[in-house]
C-alpha positions in Angstrom: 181.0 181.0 70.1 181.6 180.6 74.0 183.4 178.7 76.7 185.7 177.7 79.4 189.5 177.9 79.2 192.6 177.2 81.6 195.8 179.0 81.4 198.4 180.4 83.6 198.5 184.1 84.7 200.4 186.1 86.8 198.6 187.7 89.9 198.2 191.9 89.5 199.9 193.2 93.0 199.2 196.8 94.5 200.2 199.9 92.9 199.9 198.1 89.3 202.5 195.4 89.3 202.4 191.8 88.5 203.8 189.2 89.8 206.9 187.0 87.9 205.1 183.9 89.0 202.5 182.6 86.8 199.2 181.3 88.6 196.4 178.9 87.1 193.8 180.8 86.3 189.8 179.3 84.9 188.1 181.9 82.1 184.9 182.0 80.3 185.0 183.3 77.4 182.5 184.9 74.3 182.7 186.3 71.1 180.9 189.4 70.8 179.6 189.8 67.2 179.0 193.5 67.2 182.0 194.5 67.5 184.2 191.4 66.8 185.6 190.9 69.8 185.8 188.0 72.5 185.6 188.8 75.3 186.9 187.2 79.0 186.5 187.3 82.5 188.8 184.7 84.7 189.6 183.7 88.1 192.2 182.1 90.0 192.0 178.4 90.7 193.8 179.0 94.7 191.9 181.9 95.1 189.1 179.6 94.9 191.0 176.8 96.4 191.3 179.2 99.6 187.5 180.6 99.7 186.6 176.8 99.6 188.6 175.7 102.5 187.5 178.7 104.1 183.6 177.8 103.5 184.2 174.2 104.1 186.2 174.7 108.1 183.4 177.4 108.3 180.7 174.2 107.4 182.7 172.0 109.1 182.0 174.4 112.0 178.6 174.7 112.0 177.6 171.4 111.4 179.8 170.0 114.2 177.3 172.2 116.0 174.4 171.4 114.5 175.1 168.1 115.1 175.8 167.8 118.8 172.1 170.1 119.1 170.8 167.3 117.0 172.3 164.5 118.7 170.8 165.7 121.8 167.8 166.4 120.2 167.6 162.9 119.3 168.7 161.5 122.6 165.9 163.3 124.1 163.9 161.8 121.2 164.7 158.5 121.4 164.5 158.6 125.6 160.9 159.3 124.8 160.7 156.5 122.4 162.5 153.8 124.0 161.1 154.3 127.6 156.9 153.9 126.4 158.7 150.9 123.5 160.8 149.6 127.0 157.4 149.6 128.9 155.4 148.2 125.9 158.2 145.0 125.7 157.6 144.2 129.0 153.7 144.7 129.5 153.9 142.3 126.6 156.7 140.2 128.2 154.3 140.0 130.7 151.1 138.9 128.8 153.3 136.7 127.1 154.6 135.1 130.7 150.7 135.3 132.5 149.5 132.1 130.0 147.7 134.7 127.8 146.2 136.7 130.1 144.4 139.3 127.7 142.8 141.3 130.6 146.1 143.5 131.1 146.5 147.1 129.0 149.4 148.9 127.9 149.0 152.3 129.4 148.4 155.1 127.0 149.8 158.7 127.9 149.8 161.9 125.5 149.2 161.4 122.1 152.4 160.1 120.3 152.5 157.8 118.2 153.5 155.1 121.1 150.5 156.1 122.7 148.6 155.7 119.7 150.6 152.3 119.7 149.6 151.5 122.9 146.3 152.4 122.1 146.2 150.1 119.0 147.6 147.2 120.8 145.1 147.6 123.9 142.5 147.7 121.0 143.6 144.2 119.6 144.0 142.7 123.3 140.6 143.6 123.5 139.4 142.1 120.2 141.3 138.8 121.5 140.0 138.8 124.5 136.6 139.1 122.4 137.9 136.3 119.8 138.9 133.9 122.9 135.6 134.3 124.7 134.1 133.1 121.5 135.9 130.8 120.9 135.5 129.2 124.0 132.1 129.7 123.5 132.3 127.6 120.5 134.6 125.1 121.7 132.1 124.7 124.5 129.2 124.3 121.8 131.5 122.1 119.5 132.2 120.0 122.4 128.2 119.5 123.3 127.7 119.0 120.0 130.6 116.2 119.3 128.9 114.9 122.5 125.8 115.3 121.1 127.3 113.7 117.9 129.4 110.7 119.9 126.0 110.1 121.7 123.8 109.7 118.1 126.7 107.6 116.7 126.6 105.6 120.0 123.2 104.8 119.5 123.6 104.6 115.6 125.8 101.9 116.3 124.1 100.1 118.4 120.8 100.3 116.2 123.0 99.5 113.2 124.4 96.5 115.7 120.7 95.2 116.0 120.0 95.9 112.5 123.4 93.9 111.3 121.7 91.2 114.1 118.4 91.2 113.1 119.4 91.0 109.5 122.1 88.1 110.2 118.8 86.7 111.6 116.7 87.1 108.7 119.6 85.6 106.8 119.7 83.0 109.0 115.8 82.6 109.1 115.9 82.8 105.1 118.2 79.9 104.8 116.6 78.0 107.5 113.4 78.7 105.5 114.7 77.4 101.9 116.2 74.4 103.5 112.6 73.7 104.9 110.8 74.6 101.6 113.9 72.1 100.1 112.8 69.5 102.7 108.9 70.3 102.1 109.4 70.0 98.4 111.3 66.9 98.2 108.8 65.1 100.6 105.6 66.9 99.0 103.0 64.1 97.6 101.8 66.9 95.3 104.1 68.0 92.2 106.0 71.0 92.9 106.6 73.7 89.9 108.7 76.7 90.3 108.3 78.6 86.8 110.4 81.4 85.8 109.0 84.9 83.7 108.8 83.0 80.4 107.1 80.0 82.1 109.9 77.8 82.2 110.7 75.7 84.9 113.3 76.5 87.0 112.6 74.1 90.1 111.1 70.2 89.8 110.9 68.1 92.9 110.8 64.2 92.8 106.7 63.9 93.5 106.8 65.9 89.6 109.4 63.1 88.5 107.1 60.3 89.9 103.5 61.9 88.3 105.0 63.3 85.5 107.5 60.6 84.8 110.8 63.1 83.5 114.2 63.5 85.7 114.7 66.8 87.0 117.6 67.6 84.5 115.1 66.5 82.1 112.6 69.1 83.2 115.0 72.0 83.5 114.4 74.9 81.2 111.1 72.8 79.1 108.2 75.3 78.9 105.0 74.3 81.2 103.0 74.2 78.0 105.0 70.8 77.0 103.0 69.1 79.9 99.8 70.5 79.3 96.9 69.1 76.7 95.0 69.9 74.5 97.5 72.4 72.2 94.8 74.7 71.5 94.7 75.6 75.0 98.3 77.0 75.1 98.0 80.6 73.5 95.2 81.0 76.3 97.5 79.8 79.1 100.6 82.0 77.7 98.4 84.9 78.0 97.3 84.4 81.2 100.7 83.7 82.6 101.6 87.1 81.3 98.8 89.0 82.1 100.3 87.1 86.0 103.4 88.4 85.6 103.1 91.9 84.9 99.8 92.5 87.1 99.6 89.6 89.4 96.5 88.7 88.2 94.9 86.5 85.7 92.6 83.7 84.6 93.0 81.2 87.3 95.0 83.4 89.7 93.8 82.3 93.5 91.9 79.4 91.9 92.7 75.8 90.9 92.1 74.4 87.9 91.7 71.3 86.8 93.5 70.6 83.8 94.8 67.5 81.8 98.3 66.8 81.5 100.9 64.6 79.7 103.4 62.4 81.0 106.6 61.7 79.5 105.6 58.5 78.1 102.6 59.9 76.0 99.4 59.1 78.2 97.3 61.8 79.9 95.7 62.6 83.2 93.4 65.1 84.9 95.3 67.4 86.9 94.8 70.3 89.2 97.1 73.5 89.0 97.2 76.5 91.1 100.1 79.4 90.4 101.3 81.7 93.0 103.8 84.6 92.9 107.0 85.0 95.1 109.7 86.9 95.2 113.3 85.4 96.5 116.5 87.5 96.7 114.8 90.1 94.3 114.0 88.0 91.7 110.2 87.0 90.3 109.2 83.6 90.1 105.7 81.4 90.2 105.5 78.6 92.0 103.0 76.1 90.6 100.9 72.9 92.7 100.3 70.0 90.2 97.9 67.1 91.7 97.1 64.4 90.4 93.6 63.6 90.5 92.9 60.4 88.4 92.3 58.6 91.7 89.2 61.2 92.6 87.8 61.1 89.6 87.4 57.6 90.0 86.4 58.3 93.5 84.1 60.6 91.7 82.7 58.9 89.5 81.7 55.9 91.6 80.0 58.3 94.0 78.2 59.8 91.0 76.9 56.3 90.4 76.6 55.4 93.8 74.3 58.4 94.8 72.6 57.6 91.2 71.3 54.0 92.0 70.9 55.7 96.1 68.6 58.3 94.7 66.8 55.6 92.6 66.7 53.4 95.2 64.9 56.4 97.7 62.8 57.4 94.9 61.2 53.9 94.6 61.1 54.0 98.9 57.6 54.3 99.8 58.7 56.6 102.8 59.8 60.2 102.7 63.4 60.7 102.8 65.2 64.5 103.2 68.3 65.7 104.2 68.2 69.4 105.9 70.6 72.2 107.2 70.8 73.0 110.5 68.3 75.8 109.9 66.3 73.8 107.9 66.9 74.5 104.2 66.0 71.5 102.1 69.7 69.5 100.6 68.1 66.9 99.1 64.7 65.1 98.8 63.8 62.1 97.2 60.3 62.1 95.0 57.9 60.1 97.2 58.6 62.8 99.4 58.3 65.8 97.0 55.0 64.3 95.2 53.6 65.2 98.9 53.8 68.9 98.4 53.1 68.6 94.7 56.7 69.5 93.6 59.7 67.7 92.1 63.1 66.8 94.2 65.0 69.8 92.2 61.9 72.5 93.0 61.9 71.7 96.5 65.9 71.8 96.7 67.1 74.9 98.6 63.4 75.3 100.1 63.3 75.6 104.0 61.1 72.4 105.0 59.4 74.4 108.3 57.8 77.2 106.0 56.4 74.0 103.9 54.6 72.3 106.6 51.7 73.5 109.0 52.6 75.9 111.8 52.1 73.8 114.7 53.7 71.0 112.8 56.7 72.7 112.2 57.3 73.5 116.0 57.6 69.8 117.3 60.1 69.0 114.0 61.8 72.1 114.5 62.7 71.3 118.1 63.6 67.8 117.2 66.1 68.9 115.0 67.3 71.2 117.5 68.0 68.6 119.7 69.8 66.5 117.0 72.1 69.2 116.0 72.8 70.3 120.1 73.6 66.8 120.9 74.5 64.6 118.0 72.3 61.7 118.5 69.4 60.5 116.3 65.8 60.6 117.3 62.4 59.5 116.8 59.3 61.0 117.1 55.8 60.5 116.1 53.5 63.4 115.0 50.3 63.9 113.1 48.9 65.9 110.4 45.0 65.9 110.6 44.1 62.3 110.4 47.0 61.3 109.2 50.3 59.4 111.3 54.1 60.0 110.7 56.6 58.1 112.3 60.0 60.0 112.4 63.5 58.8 112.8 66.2 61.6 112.7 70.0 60.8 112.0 72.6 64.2 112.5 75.6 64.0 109.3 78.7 65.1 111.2 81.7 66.8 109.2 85.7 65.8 109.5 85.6 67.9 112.5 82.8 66.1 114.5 80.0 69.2 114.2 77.0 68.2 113.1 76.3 69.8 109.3 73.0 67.6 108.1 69.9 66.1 110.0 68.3 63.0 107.8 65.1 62.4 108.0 63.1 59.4 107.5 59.1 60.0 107.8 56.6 57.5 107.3 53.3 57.3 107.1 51.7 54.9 109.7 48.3 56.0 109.7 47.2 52.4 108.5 49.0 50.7 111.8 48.1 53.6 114.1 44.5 52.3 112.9 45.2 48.6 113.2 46.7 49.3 116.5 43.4 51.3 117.4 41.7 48.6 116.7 42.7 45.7 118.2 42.7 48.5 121.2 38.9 48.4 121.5 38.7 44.7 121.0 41.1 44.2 124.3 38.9 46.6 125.6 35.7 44.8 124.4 37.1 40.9 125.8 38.0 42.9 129.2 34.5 44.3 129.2 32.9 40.6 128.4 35.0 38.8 130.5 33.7 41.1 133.1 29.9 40.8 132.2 30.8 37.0 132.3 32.2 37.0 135.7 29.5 38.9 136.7 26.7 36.7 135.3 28.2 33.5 136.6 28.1 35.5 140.4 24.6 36.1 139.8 24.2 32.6 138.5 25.3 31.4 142.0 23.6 33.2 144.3 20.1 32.3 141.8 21.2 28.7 142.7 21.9 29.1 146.3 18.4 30.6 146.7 16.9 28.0 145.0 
């Protein structure tokens, strides 16, 4: 229905000719449906060839022109751009070259975009400036405070140093300690048991050999209840021990008890055993003290019968026999003494003798005592209670340490020689009395004769 076609034409002169040369010529072309025609209109290709070269040396023209206005309009431009950008290089150049001084500024003039440049940069000079002083600031602070730091550590170490010491010590100490308690143990006369949480031993030293009669690798590991008679007393014990464990206390905790134990070839012996905690290197153990005591209950036993026939013997004494504190609280009495005040030896036991005994009485015995107990030497004394004599002899009973813990006094009654002794007083008295009369009488006698 339409469009462009290229053909060759000749050009229409003046006055209505054409020329014989044929020229290419550019058409657009439409069909027109009303009518049923197609209709044309064309130009020439060098016509428009020549009104091109025409426009172009006329563009060519002007934008030469154009272009030398602009080029000085950009030289202008870029002399105002370079110069502030030159200026700006070298303020910086010279920051740069000062060792950082931040205190210089870029100078700002008008309101371009290098002065806003300028302006920015002075801005951030002045929040490095800011920045610096801070963090000097903080170096100064982190500098105090790794001094601060360097000076704890210092000390740290030195307190760690006399820590590392002191433990080293304790170490030391520790060792030095077992290798005494190995020394002690080994030369102990008493049996020395070290029992672990279930009561089996763990440590036997040779005095346990020698009263028990097993080795040590024979003791090793045996529960304590293997020593111990009678069998009935073991679920007792085993409670105890862990009632001890968990709580550090029990039946016979602090105490001694006298037990009976068995050696290794059958026979039996009273004991004493005393348990104590300890703790070494973290770990719970009991240490247990086994004596043997066969030797004192001997002992024991002959003193029992000892002080049995004594006390019969001072029973039967016809003189009064007591044994007092040093403040005067009756120990012992024997019964020729008690029947006196109407009262058995066990009544009077415990008693103080000075409330017993008449006032004035009891201030002469008191002091005697007195003086026993301050100097340690026995005493006698004679004393009376109405018409009746006592003659006194007081012994002081001096402890391990040389104190005096007992006066014993021996009383009796010597009312029968005090009135023998009064006696044969008045009879002196009587043959000094005659034997003067006589002397007399024979003087009288004489001079009677020497008159005669």
């Amino acid at each position: 229905g339409a469009g462009y076609v290229t053909y060759t034409w000749p050009k229409p002169r003046a006055g209505a000719a054409a020329t014989e040369e044929r020229y290419a010529k550019l058409s657009y072309v439409k069909k027109f449906e009303p009518w049923g025609w197609v209709i044309g209109s064309g130009i020439y290709v060098d016509d428009v060839d020549a009104a091109v070269s025409q426009q172009a040396q006329r563009n060519i023209l002007l934008v030469a022109g154009i272009g030398i206005v602009l080029l000085l309009f950009a030289a202008l431009i870029a002399r105002s751009i370079t110069q502030p950008l030159h200026q700006t290089i070298q303020r910086m150049r010279a920051i740069g070259l000062d060792d950082g001084d931040l205190k210089q500024r870029l100078p700002v003039e008008g309101g371009s975009e290098i002065a806003e440049l300028a302006g920015g940069f002075n801005e951030m000079l002045h929040h490095l400036a800011a920045r610096d002083a801070e963090l000097a600031h903080h170096r100064e602070f982190l500098e105090d405070e790794v001094a601060h730091r360097t000076s704890e550590l210092q000390h740290s170490n030195i307190r760690l140093s006399h820590e590392l010491a002191e433990h080293q010590q304790a170490e030391r100490a520790l060792h030095e300690s077992e290798e005494r308690f190995s020394s002690i143990c080994a030369t102990a006369q008493d049996a020395i048991i070290m029992l672990d949480n279930q009561c089996r031993i763990a440590y036997w030293n040779a005095a346990a050999e020698k009263i028990f009669g097993y080795h040590q690798d024979q003791a090793l590991g045996r529960d304590l209840l293997d020593l111990l008679v009678p069998e009935r007393f073991h679920e007792a014990f085993k409670r105890g021990f862990e009632q001890f464990r968990l709580s550090g206390e029990g039946p016979g905790v602090g105490k001694t008890l006298e037990l009976v134990g068995r050696r290794q070839d059958g026979s039996e012996f009273p004991m004493e055993l005393s348990i104590s905690a300890v703790h070494m290197r973290g770990n719970w153990s009991a240490v247990g003290f086994v004596r043997d005591i066969s030797e004192r209950k001997r002992s024991e036993q002959s003193t029992r019968e000892s002080r049995g026939r004594i006390r019969a013997l001072l029973d039967a004494s016809d003189e009064s026999v007591l044994l007092l504190d040093p403040e005067g609280n009756i120990l012992a009495i024997n019964a020729f003494a008690a029947r006196r005040f109407s009262q058995t030896p066990k009544e009077m036991t415990g008693q103080n003798f000075f409330d017993l005994i008449p006032p004035d009485l009891a201030v002469s015995r008191r002091a005697a005592m007195q003086h026993v107990v301050a100097t340690g030497e026995p005493m006698h004394t004679q004393d009376r209670r109405g018409a009746v004599f006592f003659d006194n002899n007081l012994y002081p009973v001096m402890d391990e340490s040389g104190a005096v813990e007992s006066v014993a006094i021996y009383a009796k009654d010597v009312t029968d020689q005090h009135r023998t002794k009064a006696v044969e007083d008045i009879f002196r008295h009587l043959d000094t009395v005659l034997l003067k009369w006589q002397m007399n009488l024979e003087s009288i006698a004489q001079i009677f004769c020497d008159d005669i």
